[in-house]
KOLLUM-550667 format. One record per atom (N, C-alpha, C, O): residue number from 0; residue in one letter; atom name; x, y, z. Coordinates in pm, 1 decimal. Example, Ala and Ser with C-alpha at 12.3 -4.5 7.8 and 13.67 -1.06 7.14 Angstrom:
% KOLLUM-550667
i, aa, at, east, north, up
0, A, N, 1319.0, -569.0, 780.0
0, A, CA, 1230.0, -450.0, 780.0
0, A, C, 1320.0, -330.0, 780.0
0, A, O, 1423.6, -331.9, 846.5
1, S, N, 1285.0, -225.0, 708.0
1, S, CA, 1367.0, -106.0, 714.0
1, S, C, 1290.0, 3.0, 787.0
1, S, O, 1340.9, 113.8, 803.9
***
This chain:
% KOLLUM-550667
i, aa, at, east, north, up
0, X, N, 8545.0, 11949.6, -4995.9
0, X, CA, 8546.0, 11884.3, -5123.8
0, X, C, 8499.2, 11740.8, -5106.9
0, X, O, 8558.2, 11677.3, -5019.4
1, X, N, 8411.9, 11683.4, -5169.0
1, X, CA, 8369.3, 11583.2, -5196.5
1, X, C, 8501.8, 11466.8, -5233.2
1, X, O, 8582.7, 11528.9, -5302.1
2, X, N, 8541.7, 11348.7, -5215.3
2, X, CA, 8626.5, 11289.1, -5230.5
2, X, C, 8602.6, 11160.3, -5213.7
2, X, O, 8538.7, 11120.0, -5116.5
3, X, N, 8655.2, 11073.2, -5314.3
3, X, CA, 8658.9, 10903.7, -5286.9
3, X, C, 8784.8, 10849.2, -5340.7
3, X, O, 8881.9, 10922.4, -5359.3
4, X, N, 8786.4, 10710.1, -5369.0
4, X, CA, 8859.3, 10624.5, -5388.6
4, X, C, 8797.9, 10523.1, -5412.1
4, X, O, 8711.3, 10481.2, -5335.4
5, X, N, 8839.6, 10447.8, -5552.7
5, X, CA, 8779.0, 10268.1, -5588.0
5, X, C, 8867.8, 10226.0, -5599.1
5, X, O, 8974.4, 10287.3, -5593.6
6, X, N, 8854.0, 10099.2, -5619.8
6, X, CA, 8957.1, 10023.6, -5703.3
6, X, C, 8863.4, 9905.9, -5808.7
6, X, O, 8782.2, 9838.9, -5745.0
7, X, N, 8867.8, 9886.7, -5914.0
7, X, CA, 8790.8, 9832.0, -5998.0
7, X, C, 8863.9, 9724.3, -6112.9
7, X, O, 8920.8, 9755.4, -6217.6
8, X, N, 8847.6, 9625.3, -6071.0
8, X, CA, 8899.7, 9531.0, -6192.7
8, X, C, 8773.4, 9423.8, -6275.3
8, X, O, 8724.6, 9322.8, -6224.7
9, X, N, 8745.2, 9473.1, -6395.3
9, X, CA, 8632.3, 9415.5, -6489.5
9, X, C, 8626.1, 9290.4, -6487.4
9, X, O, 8522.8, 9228.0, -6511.5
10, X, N, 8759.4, 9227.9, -6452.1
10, X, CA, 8770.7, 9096.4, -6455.4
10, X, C, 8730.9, 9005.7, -6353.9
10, X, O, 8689.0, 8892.6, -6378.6
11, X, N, 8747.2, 9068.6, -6203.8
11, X, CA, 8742.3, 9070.1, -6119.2
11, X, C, 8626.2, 9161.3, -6015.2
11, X, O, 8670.8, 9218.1, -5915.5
12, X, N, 8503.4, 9167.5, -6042.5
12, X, CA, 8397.6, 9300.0, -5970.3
12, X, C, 8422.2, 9264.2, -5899.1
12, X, O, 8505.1, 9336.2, -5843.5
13, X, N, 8393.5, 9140.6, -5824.3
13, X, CA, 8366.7, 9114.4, -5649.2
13, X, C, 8492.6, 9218.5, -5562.7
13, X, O, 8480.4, 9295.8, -5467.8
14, X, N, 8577.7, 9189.7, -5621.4
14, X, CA, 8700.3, 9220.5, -5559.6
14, X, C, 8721.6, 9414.1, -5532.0
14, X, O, 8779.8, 9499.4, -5465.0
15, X, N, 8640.7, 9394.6, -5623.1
15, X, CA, 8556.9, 9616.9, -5649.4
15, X, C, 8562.2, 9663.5, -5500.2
15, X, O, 8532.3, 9589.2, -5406.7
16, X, N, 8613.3, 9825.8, -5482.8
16, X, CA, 8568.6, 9918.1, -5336.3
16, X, C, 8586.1, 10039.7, -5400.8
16, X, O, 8654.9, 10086.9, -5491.3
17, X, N, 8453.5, 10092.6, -5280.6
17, X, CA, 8398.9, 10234.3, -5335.2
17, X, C, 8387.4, 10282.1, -5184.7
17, X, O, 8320.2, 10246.1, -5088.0
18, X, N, 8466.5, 10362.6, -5204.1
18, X, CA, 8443.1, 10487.2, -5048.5
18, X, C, 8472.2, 10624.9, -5075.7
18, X, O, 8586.0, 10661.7, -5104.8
19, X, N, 8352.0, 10720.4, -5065.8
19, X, CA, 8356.6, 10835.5, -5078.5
19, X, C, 8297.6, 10908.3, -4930.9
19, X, O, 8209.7, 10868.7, -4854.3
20, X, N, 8350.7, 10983.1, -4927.9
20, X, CA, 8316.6, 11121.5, -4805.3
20, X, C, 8260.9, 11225.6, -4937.1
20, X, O, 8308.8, 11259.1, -5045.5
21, X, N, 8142.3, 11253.1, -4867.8
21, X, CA, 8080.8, 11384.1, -4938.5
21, X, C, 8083.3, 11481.1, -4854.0
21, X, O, 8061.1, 11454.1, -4735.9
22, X, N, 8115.0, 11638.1, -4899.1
22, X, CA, 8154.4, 11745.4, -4825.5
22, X, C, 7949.0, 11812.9, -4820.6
22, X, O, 7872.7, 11861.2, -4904.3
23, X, N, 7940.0, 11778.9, -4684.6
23, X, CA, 7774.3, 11830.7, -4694.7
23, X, C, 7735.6, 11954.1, -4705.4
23, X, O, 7626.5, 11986.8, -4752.2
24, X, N, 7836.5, 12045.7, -4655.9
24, X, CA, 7867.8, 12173.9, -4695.1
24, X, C, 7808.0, 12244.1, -4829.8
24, X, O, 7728.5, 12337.6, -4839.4
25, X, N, 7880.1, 12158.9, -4941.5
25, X, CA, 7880.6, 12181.1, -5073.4
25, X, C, 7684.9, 12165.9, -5133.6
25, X, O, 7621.0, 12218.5, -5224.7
26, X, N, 7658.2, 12086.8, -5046.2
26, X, CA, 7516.9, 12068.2, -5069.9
26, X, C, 7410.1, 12207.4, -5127.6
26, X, O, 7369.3, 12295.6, -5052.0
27, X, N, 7381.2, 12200.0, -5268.6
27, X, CA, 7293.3, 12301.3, -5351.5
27, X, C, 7196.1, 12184.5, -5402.9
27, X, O, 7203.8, 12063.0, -5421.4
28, X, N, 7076.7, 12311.3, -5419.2
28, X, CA, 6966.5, 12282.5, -5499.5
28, X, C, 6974.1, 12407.8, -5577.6
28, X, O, 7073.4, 12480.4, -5571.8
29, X, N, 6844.1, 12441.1, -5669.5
29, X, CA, 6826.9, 12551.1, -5722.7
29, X, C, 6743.8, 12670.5, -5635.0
29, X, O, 6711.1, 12783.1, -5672.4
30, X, N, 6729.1, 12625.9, -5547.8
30, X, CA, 6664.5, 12722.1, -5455.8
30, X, C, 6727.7, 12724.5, -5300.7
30, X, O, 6735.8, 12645.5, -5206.6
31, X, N, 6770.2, 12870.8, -5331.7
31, X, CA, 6856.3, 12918.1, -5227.7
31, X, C, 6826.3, 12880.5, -5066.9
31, X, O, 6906.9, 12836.5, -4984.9
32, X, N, 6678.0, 12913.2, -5047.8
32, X, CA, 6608.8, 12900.5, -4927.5
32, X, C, 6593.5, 12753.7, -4869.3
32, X, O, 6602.3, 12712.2, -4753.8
33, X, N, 6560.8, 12672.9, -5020.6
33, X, CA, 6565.2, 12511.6, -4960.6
33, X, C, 6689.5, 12435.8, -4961.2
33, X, O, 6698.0, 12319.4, -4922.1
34, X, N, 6805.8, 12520.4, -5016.4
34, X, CA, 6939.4, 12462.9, -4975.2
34, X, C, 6988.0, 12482.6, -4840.0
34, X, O, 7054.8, 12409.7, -4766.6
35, X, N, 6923.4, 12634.5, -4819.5
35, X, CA, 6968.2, 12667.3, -4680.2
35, X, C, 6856.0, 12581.4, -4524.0
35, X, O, 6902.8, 12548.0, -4415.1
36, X, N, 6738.1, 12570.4, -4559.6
36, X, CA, 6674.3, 12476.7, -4472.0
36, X, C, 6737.3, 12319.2, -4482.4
36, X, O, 6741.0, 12263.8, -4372.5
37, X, N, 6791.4, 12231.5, -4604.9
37, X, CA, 6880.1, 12161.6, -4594.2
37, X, C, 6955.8, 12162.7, -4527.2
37, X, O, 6953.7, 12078.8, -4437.1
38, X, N, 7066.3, 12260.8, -4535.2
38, X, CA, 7168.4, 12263.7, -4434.6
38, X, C, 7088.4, 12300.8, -4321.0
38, X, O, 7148.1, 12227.6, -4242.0
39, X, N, 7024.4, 12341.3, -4269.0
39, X, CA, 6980.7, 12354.5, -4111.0
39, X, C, 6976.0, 12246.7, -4013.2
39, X, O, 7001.5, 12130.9, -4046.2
40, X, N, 6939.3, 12285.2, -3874.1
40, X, CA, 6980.4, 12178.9, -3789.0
40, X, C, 6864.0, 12046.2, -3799.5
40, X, O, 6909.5, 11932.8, -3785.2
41, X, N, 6714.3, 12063.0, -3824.6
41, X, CA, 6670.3, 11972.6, -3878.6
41, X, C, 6671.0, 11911.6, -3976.4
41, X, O, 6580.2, 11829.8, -3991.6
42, X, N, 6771.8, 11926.8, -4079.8
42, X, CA, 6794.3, 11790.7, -4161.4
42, X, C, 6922.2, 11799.3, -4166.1
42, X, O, 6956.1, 11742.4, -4062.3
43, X, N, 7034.3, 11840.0, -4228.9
43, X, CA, 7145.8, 11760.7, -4231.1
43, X, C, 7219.9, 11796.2, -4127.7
43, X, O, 7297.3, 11723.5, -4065.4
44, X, N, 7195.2, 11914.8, -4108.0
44, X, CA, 7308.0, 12044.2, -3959.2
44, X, C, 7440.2, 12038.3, -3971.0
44, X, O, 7514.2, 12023.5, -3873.8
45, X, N, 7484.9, 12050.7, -4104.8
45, X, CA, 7608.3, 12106.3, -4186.2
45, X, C, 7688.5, 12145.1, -4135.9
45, X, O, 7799.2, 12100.2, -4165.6
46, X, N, 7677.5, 12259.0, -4022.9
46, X, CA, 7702.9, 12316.5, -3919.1
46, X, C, 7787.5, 12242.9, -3850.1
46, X, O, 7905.9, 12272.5, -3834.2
47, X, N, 7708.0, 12098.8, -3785.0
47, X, CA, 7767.2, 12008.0, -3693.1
47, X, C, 7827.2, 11860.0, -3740.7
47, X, O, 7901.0, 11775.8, -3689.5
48, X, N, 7751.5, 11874.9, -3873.1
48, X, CA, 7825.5, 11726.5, -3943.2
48, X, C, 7838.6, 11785.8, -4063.3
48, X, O, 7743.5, 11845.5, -4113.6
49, X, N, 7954.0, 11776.8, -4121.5
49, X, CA, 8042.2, 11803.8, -4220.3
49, X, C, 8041.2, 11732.2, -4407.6
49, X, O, 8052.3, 11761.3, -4526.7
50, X, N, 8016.7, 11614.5, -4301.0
50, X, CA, 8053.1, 11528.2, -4399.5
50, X, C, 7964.7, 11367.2, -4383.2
50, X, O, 7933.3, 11318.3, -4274.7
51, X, N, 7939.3, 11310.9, -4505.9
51, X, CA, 7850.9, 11198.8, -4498.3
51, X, C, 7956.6, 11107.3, -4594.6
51, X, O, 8039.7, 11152.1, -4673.7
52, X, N, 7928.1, 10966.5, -4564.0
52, X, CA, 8036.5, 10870.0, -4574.1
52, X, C, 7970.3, 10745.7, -4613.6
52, X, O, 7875.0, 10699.2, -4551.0
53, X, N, 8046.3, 10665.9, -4768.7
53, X, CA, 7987.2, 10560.1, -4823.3
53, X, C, 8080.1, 10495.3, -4848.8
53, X, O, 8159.8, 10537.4, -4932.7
54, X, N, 8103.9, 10353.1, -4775.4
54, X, CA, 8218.5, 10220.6, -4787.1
54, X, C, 8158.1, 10134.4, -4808.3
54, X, O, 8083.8, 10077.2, -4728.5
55, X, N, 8177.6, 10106.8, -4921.8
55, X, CA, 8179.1, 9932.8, -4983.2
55, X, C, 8186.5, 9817.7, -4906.4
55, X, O, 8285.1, 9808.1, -4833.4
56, X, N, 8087.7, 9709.2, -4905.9
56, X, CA, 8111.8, 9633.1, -4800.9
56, X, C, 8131.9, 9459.5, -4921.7
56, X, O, 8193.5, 9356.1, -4895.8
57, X, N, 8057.6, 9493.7, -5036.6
57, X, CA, 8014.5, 9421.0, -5167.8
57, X, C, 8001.8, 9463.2, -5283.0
57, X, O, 7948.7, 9573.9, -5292.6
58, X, N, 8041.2, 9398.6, -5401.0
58, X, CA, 7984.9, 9449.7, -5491.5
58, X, C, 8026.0, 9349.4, -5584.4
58, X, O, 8138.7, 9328.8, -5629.4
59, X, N, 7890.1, 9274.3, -5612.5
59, X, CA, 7844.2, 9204.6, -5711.9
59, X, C, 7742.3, 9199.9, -5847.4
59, X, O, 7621.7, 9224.5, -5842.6
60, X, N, 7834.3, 9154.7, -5995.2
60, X, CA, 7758.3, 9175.7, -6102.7
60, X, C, 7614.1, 9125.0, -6089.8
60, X, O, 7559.3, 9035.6, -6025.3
61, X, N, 7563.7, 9245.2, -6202.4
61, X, CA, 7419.0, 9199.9, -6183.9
61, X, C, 7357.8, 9226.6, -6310.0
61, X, O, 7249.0, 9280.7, -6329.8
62, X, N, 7454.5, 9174.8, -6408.1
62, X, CA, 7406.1, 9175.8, -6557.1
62, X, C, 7493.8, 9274.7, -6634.2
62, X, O, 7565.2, 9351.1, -6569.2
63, X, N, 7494.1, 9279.2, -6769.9
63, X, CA, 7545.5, 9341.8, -6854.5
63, X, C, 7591.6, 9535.2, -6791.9
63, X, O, 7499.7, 9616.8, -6785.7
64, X, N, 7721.9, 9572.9, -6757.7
64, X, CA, 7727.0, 9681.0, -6662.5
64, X, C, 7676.2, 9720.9, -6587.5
64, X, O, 7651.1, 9841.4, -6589.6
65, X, N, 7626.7, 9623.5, -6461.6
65, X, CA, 7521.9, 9661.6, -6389.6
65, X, C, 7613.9, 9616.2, -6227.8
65, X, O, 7698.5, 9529.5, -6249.8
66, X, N, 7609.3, 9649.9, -6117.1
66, X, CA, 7637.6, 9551.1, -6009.1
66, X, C, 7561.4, 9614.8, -5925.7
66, X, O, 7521.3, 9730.0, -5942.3
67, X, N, 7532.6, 9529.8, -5813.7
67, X, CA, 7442.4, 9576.2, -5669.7
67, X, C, 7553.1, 9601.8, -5567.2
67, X, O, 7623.1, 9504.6, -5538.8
68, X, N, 7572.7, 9691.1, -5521.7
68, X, CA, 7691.8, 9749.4, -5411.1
68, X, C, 7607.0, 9757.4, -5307.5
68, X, O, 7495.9, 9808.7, -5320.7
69, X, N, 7648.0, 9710.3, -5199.5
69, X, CA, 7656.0, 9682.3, -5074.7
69, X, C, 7706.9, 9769.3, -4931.5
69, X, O, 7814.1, 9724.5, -4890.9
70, X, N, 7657.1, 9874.7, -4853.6
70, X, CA, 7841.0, 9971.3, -4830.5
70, X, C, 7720.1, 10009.3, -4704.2
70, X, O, 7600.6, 9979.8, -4701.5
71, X, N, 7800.2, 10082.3, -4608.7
71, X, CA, 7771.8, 10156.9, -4507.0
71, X, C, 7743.6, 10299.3, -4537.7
71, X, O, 7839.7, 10331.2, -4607.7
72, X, N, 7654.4, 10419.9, -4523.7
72, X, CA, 7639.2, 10492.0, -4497.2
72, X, C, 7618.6, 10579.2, -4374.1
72, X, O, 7525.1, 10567.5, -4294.9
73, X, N, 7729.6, 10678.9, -4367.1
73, X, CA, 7699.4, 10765.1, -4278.4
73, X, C, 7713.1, 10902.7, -4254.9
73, X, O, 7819.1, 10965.4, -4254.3
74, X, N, 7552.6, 10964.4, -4227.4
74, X, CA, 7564.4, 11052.0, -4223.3
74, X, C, 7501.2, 11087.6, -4092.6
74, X, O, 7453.7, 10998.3, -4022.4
75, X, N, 7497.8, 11223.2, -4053.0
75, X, CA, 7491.0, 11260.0, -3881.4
75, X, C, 7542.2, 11174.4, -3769.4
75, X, O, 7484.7, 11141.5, -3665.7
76, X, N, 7676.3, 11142.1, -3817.2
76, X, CA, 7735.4, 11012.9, -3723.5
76, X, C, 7637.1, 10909.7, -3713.2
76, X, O, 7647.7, 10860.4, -3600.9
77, X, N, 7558.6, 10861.8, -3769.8
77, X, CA, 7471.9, 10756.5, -3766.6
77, X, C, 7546.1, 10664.2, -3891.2
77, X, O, 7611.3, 10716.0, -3981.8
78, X, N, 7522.7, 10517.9, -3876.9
78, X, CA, 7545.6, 10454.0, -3956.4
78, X, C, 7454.5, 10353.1, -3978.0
78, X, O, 7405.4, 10282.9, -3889.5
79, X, N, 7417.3, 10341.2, -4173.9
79, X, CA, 7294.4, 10155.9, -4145.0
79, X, C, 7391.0, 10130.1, -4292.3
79, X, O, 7479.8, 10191.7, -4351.1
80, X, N, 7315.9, 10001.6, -4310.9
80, X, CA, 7396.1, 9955.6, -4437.7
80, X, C, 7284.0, 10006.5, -4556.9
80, X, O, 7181.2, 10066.8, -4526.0
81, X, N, 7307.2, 9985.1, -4646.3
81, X, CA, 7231.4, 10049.2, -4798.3
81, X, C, 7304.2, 9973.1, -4901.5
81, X, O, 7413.1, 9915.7, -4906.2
82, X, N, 7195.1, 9995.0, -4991.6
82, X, CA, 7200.4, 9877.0, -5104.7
82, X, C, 7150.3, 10016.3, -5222.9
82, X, O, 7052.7, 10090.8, -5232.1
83, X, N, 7285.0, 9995.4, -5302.4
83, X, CA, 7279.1, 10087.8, -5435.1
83, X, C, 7253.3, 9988.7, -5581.6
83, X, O, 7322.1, 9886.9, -5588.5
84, X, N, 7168.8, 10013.8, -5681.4
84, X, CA, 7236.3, 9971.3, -5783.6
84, X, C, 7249.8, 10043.7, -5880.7
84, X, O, 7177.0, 10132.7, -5924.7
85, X, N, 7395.8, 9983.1, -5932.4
85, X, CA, 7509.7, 10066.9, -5997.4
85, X, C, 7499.6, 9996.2, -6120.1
85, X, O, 7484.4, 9876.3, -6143.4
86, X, N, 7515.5, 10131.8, -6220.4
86, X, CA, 7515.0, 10083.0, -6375.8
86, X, C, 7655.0, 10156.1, -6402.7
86, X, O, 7681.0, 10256.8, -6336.8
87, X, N, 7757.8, 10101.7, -6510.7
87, X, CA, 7884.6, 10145.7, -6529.1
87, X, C, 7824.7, 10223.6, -6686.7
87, X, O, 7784.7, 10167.6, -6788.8
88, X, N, 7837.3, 10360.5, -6658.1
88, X, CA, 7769.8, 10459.3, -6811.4
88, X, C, 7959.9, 10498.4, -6923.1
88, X, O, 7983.7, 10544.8, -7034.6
89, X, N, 8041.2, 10448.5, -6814.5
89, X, CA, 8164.0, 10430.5, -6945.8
89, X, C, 8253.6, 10446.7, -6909.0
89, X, O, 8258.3, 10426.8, -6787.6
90, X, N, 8398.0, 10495.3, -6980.3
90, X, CA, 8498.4, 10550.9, -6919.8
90, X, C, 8548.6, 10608.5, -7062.2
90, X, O, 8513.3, 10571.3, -7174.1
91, X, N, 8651.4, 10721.2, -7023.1
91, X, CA, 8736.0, 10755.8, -7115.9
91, X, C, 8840.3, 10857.2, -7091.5
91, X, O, 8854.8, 10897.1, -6976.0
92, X, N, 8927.1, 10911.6, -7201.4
92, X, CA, 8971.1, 10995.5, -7149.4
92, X, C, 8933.3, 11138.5, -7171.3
92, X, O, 8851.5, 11168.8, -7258.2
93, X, N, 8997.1, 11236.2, -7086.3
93, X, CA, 8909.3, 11417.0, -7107.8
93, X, C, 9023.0, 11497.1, -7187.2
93, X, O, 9141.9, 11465.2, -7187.3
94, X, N, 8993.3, 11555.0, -7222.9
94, X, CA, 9070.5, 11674.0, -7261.6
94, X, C, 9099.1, 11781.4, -7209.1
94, X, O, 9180.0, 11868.5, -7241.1
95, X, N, 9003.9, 11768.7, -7096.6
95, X, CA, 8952.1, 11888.9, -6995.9
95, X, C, 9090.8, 11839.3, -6865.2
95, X, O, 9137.6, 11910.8, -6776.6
96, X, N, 9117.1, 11729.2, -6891.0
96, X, CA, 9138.1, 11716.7, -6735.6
96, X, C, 9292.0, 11628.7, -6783.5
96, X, O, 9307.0, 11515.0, -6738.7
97, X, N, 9406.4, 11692.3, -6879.9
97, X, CA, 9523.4, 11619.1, -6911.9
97, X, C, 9505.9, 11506.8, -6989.6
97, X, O, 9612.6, 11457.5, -7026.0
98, X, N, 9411.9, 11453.2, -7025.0
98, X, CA, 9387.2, 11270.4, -7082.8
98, X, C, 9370.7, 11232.0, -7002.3
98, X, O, 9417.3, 11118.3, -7009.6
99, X, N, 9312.9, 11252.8, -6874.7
99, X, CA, 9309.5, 11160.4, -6750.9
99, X, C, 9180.3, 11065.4, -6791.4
99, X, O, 9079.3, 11102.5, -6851.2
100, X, N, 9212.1, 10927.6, -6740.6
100, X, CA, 9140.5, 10885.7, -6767.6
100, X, C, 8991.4, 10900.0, -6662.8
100, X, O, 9022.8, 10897.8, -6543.8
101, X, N, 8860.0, 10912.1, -6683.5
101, X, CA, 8758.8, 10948.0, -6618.4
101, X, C, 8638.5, 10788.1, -6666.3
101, X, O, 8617.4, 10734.1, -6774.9
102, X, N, 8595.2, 10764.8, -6551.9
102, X, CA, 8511.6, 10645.8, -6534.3
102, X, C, 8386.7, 10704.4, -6501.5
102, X, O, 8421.9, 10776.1, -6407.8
103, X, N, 8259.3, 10723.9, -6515.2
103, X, CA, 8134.7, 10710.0, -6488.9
103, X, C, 8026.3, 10618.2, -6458.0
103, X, O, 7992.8, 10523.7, -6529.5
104, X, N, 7966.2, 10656.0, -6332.0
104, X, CA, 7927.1, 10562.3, -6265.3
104, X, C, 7756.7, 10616.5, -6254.5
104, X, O, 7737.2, 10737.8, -6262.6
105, X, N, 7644.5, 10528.7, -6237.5
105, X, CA, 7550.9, 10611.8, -6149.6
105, X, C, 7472.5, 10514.0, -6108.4
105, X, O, 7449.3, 10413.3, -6175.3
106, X, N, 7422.4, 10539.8, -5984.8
106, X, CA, 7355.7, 10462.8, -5857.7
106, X, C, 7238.7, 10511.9, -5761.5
106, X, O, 7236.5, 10609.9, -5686.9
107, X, N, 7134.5, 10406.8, -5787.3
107, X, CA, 7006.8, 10405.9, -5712.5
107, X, C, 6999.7, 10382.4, -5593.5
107, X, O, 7084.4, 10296.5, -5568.6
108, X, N, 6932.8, 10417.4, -5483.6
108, X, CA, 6895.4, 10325.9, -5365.3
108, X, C, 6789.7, 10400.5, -5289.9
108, X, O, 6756.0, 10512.3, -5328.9
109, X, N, 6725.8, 10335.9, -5165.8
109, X, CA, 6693.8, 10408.7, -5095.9
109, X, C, 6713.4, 10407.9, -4937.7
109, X, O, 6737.4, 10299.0, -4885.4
110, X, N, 6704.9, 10521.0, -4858.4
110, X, CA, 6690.0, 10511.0, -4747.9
110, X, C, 6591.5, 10553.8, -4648.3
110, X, O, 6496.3, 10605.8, -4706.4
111, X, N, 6578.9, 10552.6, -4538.6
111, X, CA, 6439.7, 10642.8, -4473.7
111, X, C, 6534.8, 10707.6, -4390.8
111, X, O, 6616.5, 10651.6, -4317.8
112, X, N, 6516.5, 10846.0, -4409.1
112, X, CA, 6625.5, 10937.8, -4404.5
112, X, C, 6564.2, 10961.2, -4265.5
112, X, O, 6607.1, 11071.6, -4232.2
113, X, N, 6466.5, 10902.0, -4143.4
113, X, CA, 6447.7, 10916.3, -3977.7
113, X, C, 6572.6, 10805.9, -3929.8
113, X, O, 6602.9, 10821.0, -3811.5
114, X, N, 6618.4, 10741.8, -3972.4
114, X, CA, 6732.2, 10624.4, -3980.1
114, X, C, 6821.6, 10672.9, -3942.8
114, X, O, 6896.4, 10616.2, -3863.2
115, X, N, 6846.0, 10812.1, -3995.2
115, X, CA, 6981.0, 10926.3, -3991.3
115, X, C, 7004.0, 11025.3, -3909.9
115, X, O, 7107.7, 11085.9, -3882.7
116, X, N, 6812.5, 11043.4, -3845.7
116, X, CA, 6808.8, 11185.8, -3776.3
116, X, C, 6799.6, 11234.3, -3856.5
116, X, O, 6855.2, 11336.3, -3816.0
117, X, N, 6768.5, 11261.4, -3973.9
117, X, CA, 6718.9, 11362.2, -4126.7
117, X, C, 6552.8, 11323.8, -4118.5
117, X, O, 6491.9, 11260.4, -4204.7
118, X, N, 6496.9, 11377.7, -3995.0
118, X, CA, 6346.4, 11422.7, -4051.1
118, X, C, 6311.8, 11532.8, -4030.1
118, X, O, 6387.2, 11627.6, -4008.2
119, X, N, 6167.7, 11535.5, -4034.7
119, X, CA, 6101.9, 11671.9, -4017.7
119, X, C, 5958.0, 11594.0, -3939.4
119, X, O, 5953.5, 11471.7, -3952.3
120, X, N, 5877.8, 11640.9, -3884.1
120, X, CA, 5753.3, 11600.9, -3831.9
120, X, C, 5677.5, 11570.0, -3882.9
120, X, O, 5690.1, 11601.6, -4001.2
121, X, N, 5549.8, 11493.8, -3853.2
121, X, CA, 5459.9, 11420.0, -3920.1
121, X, C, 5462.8, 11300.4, -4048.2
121, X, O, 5540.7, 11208.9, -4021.3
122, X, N, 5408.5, 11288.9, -4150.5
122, X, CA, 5389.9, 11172.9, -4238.1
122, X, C, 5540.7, 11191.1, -4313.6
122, X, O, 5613.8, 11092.1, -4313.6
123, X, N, 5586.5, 11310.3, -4375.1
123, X, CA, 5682.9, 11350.6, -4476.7
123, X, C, 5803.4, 11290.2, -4379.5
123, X, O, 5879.6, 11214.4, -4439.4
124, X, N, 5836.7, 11315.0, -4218.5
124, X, CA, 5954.7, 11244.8, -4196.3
124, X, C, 5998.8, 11120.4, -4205.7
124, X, O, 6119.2, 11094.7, -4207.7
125, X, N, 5909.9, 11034.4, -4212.2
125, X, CA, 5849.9, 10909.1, -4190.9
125, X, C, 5955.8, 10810.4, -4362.9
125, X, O, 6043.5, 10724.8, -4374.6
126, X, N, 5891.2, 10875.9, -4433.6
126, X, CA, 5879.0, 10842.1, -4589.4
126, X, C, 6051.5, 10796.8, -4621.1
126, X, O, 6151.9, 10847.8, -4571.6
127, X, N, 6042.6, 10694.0, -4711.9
127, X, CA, 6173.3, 10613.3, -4719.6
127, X, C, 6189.7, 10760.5, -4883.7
127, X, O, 6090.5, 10815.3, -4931.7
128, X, N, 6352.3, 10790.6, -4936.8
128, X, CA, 6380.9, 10854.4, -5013.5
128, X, C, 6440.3, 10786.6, -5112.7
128, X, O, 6549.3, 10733.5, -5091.7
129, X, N, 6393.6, 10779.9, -5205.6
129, X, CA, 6497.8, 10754.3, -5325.3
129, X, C, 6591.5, 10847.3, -5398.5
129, X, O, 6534.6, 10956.0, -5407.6
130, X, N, 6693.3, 10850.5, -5446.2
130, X, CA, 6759.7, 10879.9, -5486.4
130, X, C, 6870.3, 10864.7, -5609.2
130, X, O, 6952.7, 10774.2, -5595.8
131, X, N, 6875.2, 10922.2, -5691.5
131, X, CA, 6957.5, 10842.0, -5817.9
131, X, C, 7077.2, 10959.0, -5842.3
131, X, O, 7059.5, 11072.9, -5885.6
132, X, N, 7201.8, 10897.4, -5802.0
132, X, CA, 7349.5, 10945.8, -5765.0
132, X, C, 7451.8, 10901.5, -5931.6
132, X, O, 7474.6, 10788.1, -5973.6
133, X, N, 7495.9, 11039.3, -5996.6
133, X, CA, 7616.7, 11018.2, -6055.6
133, X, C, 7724.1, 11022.6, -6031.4
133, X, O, 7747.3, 11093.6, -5933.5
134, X, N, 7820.7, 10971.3, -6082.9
134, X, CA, 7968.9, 10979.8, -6024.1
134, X, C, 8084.1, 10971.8, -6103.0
134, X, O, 8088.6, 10870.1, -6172.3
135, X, N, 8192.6, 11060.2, -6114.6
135, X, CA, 8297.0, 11071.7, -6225.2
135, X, C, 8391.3, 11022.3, -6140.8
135, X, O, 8384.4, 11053.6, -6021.9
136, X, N, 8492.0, 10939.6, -6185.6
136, X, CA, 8592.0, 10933.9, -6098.7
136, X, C, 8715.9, 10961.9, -6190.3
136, X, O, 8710.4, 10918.1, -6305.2
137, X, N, 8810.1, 11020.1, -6156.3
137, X, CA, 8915.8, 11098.7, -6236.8
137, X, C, 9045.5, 11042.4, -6147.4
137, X, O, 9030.1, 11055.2, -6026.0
138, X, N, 9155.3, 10989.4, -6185.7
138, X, CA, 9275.4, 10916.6, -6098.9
138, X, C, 9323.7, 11049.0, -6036.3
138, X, O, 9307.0, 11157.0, -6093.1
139, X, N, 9377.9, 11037.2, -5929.5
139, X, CA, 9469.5, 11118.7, -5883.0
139, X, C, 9624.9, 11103.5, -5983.5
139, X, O, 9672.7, 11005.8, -6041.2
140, X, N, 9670.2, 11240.0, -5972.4
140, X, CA, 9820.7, 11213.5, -6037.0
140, X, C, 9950.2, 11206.3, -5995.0
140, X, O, 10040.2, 11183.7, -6075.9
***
């Protein structure tokens, strides 16, 4: 299971932390074959690393619901730092989920996924990835 923890005060961003473990396992696309070459031992090796890992190191406003987060990533036991930016898309409560209250988040960045040991040969391993990440966060009870 995919899992994090923040802590977030509006009043206060700087003071903001975001650390999630993603279960790499869980990793789908819509195509069966390129989920399963995903998980294989040349790019993520699911198999042997489990799990990929994002800690907050910063996180400063950067305009009207916006901040630039700062954090470590790691995945294949490798670690570099990465630079996300994060737009706050709301909060409220669900109906689905007790009234809990649920926060939404979503975040840009990129990395060059040979950084990680996530390539493949020639020009395509090479190539820096972008990526644009949503995120619900729901309190524990």
């Amino acid at each position: 299971m995919t899992a994090g923890v923040y802590s977030l005060d509006p009043a206060k961003v700087v003071a903001s932390k975001v650390e999630v473990t993603f279960d790499m396992k869980q990793l789908s696309t819509t195509a069966p074959g390129f989920t399963k070459h995903l998980n294989g031992a040349d790019f993520f090796d699911t198999a042997k690393f489990g799990t990929a890992r994002f800690v907050s190191t910063s996180i400063k406003p950067s305009g009207k619901n916006a901040a630039v987060i700062v954090g470590n990533l790691t995945i294949k036991n490798v670690t570099k730092p990465v630079t996300l930016n994060a737009r706050f898309l709301g909060a409220g409560s669900s109906p689905m989920a007790n009234n809990a209250l649920n926060v939404g988040f979503s975040a840009t960045g990129n990395i060059k996924r040979s950084d990680f040991g996530v390539a493949i040969t020639g020009w395509i391993g090479r190539k820096r990835v972008w990526d644009r990440s949503a995120a619900k966060f729901t309190p524990d009870r």
